[in-house]
N, C-alpha and C positions, 0 to 999 in steps of 0.2 A: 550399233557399234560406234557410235560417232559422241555419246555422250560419259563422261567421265565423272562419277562421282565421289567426291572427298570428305570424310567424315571425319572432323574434331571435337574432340572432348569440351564441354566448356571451359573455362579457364577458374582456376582455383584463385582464392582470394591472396595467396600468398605471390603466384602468379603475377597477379595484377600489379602487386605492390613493385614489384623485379620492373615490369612494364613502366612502371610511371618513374621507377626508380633511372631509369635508363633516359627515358625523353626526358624526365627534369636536365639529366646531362645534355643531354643534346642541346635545348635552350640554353645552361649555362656557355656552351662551347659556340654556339649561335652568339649571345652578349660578347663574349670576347673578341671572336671575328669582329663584330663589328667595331666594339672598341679599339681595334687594333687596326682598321682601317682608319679609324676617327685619328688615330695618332701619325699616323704615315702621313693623313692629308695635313696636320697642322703642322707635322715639320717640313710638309713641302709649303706650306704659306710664308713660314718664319724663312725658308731661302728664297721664295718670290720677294719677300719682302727685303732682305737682306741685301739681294740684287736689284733694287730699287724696279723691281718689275711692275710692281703694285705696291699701293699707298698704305699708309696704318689706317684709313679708314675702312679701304675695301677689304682689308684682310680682316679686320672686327667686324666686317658683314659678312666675310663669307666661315668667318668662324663662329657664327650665331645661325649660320644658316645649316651648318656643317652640325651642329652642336640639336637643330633641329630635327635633322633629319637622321641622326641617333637616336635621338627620343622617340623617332614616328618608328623606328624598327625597332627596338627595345620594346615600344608598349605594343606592338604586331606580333614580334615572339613569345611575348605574355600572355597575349589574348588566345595564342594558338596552342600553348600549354596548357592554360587553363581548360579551352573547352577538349583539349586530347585526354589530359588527365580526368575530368568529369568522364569522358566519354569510355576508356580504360573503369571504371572505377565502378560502370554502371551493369548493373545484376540482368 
């Protein structure tokens, strides 16, 4: 009495497609987050910088570094779509 078994149908190719159709969303909705954090932080730069808190040069380093580190999650949420999608897709 302690074990519960669950039995699913395999999943129809049309299925699949809904499934990938859905994470592709998610990834895009993941790019935006981040883009939209990339813009919050650059317009907190332009008022560090504005308040002479920080120099125009640290702010073009920390906006290359900011601009970095969009790209490293961008190509992460790629890589993790692809191999979802591969993994959804396979028979």
């Amino acid at each position: 009495g302690e074990v519960i078994r669950l039995v699913f149908p395999p999943l129809t190719e049309e299925r699949r497609q809904d499934l990938v159709r859905v994470v592709k969303q998610m990834a895009e909705d993941g790019r935006v987050a981040i883009r939209n954090l990339r813009r919050s932080a650059r317009q907190d730069l332009d008022a560090l910088e504005k308040d002479k808190d920080i120099s125009s040069d640290d702010k073009e380093r920390f906006s290359k570094d900011l601009d970095r580190y969009t790209q490293t999650s961008v190509d992460e949420i790629d890589r993790a779509l692809t191999a979802k999608e591969q993994e959804l897709l396979e028979v």
